[in-house]
OpenMM code with the backbone's topology and positions (N, CA, C; nanometers):
from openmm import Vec3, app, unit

residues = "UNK UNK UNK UNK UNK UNK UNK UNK UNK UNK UNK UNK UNK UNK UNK UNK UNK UNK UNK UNK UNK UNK UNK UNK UNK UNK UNK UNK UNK UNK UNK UNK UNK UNK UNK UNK UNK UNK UNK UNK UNK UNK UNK UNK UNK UNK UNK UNK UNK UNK UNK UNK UNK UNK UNK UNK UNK UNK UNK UNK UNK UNK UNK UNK UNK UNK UNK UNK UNK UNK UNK UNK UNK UNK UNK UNK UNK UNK UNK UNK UNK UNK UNK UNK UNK UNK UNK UNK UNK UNK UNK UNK UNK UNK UNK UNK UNK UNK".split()
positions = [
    Vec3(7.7238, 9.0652, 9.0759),
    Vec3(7.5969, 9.0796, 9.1406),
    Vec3(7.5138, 9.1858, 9.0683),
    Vec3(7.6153, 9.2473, 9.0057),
    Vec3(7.5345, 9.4399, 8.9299),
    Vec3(7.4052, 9.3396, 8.8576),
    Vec3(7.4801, 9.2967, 8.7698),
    Vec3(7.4084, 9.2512, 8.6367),
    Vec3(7.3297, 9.1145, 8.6606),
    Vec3(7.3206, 9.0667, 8.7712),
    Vec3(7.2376, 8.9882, 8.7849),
    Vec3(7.1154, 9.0810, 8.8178),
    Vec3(7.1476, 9.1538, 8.8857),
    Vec3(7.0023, 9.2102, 8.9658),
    Vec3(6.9958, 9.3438, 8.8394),
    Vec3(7.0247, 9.3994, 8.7840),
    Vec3(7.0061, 9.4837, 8.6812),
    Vec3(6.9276, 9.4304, 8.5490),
    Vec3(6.9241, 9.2858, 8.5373),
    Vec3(6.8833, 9.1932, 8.4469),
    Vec3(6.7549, 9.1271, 8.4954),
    Vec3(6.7040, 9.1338, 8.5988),
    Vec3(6.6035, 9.0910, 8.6587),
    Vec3(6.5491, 9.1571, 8.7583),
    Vec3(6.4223, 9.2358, 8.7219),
    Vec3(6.3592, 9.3109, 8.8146),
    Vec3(6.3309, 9.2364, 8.9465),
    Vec3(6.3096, 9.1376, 8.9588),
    Vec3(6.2651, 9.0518, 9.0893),
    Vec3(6.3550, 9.0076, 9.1399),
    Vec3(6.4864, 8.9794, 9.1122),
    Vec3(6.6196, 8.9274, 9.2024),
    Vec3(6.6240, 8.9939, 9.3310),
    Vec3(6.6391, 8.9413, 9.4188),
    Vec3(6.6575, 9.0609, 9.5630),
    Vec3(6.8330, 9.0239, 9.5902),
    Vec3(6.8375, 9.1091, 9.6496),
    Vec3(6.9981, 9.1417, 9.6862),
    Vec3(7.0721, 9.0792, 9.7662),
    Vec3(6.9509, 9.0647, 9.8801),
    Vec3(6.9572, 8.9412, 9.9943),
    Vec3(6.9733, 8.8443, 9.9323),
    Vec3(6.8863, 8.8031, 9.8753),
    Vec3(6.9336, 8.6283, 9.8374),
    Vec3(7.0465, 8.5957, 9.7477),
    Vec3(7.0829, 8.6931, 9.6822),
    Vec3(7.2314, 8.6809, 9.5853),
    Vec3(7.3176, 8.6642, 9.7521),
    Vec3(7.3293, 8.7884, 9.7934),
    Vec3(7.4341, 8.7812, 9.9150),
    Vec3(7.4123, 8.6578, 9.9910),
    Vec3(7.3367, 8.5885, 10.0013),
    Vec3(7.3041, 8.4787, 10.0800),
    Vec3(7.3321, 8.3404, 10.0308),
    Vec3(7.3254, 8.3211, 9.8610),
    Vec3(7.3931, 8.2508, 9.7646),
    Vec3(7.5634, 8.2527, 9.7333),
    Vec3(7.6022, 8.3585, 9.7884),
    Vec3(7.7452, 8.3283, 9.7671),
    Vec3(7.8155, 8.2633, 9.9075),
    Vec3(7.9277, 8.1997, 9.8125),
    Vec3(7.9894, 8.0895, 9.8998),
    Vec3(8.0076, 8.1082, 10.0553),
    Vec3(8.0670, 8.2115, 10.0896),
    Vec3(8.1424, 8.2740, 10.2211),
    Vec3(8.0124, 8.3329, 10.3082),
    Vec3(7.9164, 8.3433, 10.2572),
    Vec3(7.8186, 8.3890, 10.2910),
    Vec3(7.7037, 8.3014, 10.3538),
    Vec3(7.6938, 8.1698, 10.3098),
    Vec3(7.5961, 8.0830, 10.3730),
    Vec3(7.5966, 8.0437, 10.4840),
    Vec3(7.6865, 8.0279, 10.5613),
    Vec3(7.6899, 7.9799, 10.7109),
    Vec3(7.6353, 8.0706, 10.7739),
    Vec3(7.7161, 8.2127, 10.7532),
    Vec3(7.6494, 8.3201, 10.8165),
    Vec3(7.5090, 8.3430, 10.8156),
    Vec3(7.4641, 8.3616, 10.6797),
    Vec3(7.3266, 8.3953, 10.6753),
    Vec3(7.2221, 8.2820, 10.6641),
    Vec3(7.2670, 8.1907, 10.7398),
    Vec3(7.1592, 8.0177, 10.6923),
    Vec3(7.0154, 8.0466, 10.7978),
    Vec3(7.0385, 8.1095, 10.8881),
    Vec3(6.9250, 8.1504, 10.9465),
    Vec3(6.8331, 8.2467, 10.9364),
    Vec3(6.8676, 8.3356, 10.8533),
    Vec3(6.8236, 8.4642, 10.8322),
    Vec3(6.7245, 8.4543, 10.6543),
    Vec3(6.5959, 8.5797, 10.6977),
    Vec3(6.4925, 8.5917, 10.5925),
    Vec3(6.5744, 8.7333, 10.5472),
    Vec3(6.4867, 8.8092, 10.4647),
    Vec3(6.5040, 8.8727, 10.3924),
    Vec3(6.4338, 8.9638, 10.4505),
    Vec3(6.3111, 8.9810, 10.5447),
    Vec3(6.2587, 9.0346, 10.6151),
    Vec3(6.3458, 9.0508, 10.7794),
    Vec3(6.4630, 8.9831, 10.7632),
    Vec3(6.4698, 8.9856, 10.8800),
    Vec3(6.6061, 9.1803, 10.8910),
    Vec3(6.5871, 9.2196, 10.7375),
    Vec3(6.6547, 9.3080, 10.7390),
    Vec3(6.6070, 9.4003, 10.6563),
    Vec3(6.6419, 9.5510, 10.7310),
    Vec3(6.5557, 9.6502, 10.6754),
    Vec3(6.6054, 9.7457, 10.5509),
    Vec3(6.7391, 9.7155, 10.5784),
    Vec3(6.8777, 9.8074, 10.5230),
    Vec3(7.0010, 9.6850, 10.4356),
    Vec3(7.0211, 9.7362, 10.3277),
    Vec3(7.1720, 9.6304, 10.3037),
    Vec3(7.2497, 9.7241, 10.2562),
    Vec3(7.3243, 9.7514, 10.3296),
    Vec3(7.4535, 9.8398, 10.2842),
    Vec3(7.5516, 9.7380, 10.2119),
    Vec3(7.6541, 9.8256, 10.1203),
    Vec3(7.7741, 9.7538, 10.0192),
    Vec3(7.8680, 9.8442, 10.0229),
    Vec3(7.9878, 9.7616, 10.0528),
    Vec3(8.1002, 9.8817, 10.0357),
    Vec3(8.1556, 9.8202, 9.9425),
    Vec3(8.2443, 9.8895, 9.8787),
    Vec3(8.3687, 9.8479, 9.7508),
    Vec3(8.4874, 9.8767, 9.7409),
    Vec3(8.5822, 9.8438, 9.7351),
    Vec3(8.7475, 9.8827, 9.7810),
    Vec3(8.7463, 9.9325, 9.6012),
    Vec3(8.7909, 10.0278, 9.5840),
    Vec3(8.8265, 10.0953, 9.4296),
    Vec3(8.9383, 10.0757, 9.3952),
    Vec3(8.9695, 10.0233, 9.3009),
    Vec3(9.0997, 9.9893, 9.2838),
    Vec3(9.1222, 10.0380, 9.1138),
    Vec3(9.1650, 10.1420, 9.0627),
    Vec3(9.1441, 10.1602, 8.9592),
    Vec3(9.2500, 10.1331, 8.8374),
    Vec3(9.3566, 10.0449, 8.8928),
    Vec3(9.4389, 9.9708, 8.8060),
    Vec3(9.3948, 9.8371, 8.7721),
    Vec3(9.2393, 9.8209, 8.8199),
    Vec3(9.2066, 9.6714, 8.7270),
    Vec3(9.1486, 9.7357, 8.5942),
    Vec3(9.1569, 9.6179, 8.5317),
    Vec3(9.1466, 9.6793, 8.4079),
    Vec3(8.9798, 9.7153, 8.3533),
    Vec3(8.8807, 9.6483, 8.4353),
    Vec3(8.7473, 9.6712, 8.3828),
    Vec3(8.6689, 9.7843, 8.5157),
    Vec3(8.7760, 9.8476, 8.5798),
    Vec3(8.7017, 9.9833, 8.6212),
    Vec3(8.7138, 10.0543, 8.5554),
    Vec3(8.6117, 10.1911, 8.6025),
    Vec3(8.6071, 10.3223, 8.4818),
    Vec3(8.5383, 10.4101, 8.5927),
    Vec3(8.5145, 10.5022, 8.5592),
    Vec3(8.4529, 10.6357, 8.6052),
    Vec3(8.3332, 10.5736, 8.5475),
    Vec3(8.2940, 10.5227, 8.4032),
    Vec3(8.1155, 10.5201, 8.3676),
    Vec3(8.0655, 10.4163, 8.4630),
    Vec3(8.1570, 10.3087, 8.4938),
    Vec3(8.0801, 10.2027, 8.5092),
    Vec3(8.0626, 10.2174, 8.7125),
    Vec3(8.1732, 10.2901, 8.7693),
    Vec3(8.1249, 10.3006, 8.9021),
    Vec3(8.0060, 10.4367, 8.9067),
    Vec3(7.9866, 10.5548, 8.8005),
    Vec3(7.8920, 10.5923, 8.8278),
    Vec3(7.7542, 10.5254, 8.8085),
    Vec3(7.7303, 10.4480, 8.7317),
    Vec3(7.6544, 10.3644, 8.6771),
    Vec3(7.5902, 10.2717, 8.8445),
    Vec3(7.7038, 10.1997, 8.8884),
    Vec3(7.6935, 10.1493, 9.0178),
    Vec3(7.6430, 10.1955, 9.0974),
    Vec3(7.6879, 10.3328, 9.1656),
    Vec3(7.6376, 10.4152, 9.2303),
    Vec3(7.4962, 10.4770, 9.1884),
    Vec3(7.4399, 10.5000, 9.0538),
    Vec3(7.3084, 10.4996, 9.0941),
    Vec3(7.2434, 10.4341, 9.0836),
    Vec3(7.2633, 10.2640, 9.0478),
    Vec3(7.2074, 10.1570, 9.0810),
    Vec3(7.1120, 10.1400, 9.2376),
    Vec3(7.2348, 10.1103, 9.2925),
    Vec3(7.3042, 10.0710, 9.4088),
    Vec3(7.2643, 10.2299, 9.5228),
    Vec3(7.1335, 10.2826, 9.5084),
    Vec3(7.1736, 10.4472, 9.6034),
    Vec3(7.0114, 10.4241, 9.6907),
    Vec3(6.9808, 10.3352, 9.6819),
    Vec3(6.9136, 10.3159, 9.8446),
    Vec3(6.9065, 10.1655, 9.9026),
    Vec3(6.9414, 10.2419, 10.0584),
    Vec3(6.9779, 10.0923, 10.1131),
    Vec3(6.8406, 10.0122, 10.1623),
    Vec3(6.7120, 10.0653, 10.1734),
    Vec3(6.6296, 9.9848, 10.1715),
    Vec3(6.5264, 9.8977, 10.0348),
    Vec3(6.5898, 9.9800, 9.9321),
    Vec3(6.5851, 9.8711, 9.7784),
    Vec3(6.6749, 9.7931, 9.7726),
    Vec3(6.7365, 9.8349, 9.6495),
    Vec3(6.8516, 9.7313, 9.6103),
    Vec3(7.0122, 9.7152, 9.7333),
    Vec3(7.0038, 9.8312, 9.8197),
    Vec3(7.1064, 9.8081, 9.8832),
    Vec3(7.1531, 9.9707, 9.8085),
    Vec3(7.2467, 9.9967, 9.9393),
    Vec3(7.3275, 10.1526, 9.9318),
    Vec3(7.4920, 10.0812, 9.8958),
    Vec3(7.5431, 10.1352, 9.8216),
    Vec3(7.6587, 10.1551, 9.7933),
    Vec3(7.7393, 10.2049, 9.8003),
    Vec3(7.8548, 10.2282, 9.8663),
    Vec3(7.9425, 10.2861, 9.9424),
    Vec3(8.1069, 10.2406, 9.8658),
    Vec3(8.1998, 10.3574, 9.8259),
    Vec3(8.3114, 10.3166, 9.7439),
    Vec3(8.3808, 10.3644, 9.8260),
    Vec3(8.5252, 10.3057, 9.8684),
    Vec3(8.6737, 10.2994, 9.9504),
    Vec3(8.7470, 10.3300, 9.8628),
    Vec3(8.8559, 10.4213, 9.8230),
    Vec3(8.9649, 10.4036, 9.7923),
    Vec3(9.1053, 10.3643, 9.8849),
    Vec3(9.1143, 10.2309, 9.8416),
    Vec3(9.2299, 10.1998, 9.9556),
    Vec3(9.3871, 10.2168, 9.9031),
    Vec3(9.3755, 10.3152, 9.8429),
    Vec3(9.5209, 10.3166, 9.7777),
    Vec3(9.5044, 10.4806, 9.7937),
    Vec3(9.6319, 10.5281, 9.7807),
    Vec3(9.6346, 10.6938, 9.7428),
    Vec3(9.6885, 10.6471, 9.6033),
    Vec3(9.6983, 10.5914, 9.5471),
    Vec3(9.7354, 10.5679, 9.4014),
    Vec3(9.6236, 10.5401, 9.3172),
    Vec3(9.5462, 10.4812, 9.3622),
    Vec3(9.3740, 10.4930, 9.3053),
    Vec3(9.3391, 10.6552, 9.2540),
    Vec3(9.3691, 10.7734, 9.3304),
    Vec3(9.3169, 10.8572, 9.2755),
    Vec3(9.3405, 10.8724, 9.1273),
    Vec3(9.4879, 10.8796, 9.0974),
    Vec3(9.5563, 10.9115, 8.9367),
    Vec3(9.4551, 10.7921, 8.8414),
    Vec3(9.4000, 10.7476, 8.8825),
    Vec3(9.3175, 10.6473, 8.7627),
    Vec3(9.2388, 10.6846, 8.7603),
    Vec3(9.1417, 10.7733, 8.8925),
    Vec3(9.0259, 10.8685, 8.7969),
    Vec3(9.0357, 10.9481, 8.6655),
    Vec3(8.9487, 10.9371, 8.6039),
    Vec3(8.9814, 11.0082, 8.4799),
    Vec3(8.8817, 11.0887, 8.4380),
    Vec3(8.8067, 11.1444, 8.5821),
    Vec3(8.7577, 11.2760, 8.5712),
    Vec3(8.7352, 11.3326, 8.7110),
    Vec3(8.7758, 11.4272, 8.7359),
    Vec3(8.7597, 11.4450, 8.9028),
    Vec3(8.6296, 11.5597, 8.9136),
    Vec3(8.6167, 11.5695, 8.7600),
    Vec3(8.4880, 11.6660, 8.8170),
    Vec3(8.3585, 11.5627, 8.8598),
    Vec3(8.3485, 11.4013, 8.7560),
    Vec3(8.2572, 11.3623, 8.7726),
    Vec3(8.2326, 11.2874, 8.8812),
    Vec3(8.3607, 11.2683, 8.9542),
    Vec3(8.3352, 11.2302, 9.1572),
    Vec3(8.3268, 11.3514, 9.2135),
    Vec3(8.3617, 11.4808, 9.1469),
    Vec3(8.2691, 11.6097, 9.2607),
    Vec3(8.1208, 11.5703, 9.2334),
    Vec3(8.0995, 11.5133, 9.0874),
    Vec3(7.9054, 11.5861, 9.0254),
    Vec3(7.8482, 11.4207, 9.1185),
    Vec3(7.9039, 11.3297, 9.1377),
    Vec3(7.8680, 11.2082, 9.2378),
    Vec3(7.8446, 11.2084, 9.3780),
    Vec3(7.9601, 11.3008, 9.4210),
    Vec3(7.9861, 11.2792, 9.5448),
    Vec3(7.8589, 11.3784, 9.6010),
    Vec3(7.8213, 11.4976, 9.5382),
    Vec3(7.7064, 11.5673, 9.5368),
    Vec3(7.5598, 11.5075, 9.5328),
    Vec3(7.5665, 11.4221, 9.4245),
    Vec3(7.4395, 11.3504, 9.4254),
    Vec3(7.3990, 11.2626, 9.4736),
    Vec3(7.4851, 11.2140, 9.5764),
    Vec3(7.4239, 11.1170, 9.6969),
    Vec3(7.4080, 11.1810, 9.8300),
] * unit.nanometer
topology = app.Topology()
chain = topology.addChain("A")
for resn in residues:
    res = topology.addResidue(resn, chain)
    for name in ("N", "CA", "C"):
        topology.addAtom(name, app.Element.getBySymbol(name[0]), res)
Protein backbone atom coordinates (compact mmCIF):
# COMPACT_ATOMS: atom_id res chain seq x y z
CA UNK A 1 0.00 0.00 0.00
CA UNK A 2 3.36 2.32 1.05
CA UNK A 3 4.37 2.54 -2.51
CA UNK A 4 1.31 2.74 -4.14
CA UNK A 5 0.31 5.85 -2.40
CA UNK A 6 4.01 7.18 -2.15
CA UNK A 7 4.03 6.88 -6.07
CA UNK A 8 0.97 8.80 -6.60
CA UNK A 9 0.12 11.98 -5.06
CA UNK A 10 -3.70 11.51 -5.61
CA UNK A 11 -4.19 7.79 -4.46
CA UNK A 12 -6.29 8.07 -1.22
CA UNK A 13 -5.85 5.47 1.39
CA UNK A 14 -9.48 4.81 1.65
CA UNK A 15 -9.90 3.52 -1.58
CA UNK A 16 -6.72 1.20 -1.57
CA UNK A 17 -8.24 -0.12 1.88
CA UNK A 18 -11.52 -0.48 0.23
CA UNK A 19 -9.89 -2.32 -2.91
CA UNK A 20 -8.46 -5.02 -1.00
CA UNK A 21 -10.04 -8.33 -0.96
CA UNK A 22 -11.21 -8.81 2.84
CA UNK A 23 -12.14 -5.43 2.83
CA UNK A 24 -15.04 -4.99 0.31
CA UNK A 25 -18.01 -6.35 1.95
CA UNK A 26 -17.22 -4.36 4.82
CA UNK A 27 -16.66 -1.15 3.28
CA UNK A 28 -19.25 -1.52 0.07
CA UNK A 29 -21.30 1.14 1.62
CA UNK A 30 -19.07 3.56 2.77
CA UNK A 31 -17.47 7.10 0.97
CA UNK A 32 -14.38 8.39 1.80
CA UNK A 33 -16.06 11.30 3.33
CA UNK A 34 -17.81 9.18 5.37
CA UNK A 35 -14.47 9.15 7.52
CA UNK A 36 -12.49 11.68 9.17
CA UNK A 37 -9.49 9.65 10.61
CA UNK A 38 -7.77 6.25 9.18
CA UNK A 39 -5.69 4.80 11.63
CA UNK A 40 -3.05 1.62 10.67
CA UNK A 41 -1.55 -0.61 12.92
CA UNK A 42 1.36 -3.09 12.02
CA UNK A 43 2.43 -6.23 13.90
CA UNK A 44 6.58 -5.85 13.61
CA UNK A 45 8.02 -8.73 13.04
CA UNK A 46 11.64 -8.25 12.48
CA UNK A 47 12.77 -11.73 11.36
CA UNK A 48 11.17 -11.14 7.89
CA UNK A 49 13.60 -10.54 5.81
CA UNK A 50 12.57 -7.09 4.08
CA UNK A 51 12.13 -5.20 7.52
CA UNK A 52 14.71 -2.71 8.72
CA UNK A 53 14.88 0.14 11.08
CA UNK A 54 15.19 2.56 7.55
CA UNK A 55 12.31 1.31 6.02
CA UNK A 56 9.79 1.35 9.22
CA UNK A 57 11.20 4.81 9.94
CA UNK A 58 10.52 5.80 6.53
CA UNK A 59 6.79 4.37 7.19
CA UNK A 60 6.29 6.12 10.12
CA UNK A 61 6.84 9.43 8.64
CA UNK A 62 4.88 8.65 5.75
CA UNK A 63 2.09 7.34 7.47
CA UNK A 64 2.08 10.29 10.78
CA UNK A 65 -1.31 11.89 10.30
CA UNK A 66 -4.43 10.21 10.56
CA UNK A 67 -6.49 12.72 8.82
CA UNK A 68 -4.05 12.61 5.50
CA UNK A 69 -2.63 9.62 4.54
CA UNK A 70 -3.67 7.73 7.68
CA UNK A 71 -1.62 7.47 11.25
CA UNK A 72 0.49 4.60 11.71
CA UNK A 73 0.81 2.74 14.62
CA UNK A 74 3.67 -0.31 15.06
CA UNK A 75 3.00 -3.59 17.56
CA UNK A 76 5.67 -5.61 18.47
CA UNK A 77 4.10 -8.93 19.03
CA UNK A 78 7.00 -10.89 19.91
CA UNK A 79 9.56 -10.04 22.80
CA UNK A 80 11.96 -11.49 20.26
CA UNK A 81 11.26 -8.69 17.77
CA UNK A 82 13.21 -6.41 19.95
CA UNK A 83 16.93 -8.20 19.23
CA UNK A 84 16.25 -7.38 15.41
CA UNK A 85 16.25 -3.76 16.06
CA UNK A 86 19.38 -2.65 14.99
CA UNK A 87 19.36 0.59 16.56
CA UNK A 88 17.58 1.36 19.74
CA UNK A 89 18.60 4.82 19.74
CA UNK A 90 16.70 5.36 16.45
CA UNK A 91 13.16 3.99 18.11
CA UNK A 92 14.09 6.40 21.15
CA UNK A 93 14.77 9.49 18.19
CA UNK A 94 11.01 7.96 16.64
CA UNK A 95 9.26 7.23 19.42
CA UNK A 96 9.98 11.08 20.33
CA UNK A 97 8.96 12.37 17.12
CA UNK A 98 5.53 11.34 17.03
Amino acid sequence: MYSEISQDQFIDTFSLLKDIKENKETLKNFKRSDFSQIYMFFDYDGQVTNAGDNKLSELLKFFNEETEMGKLYISYPMVEALKHIESFDLSKSLKNSF
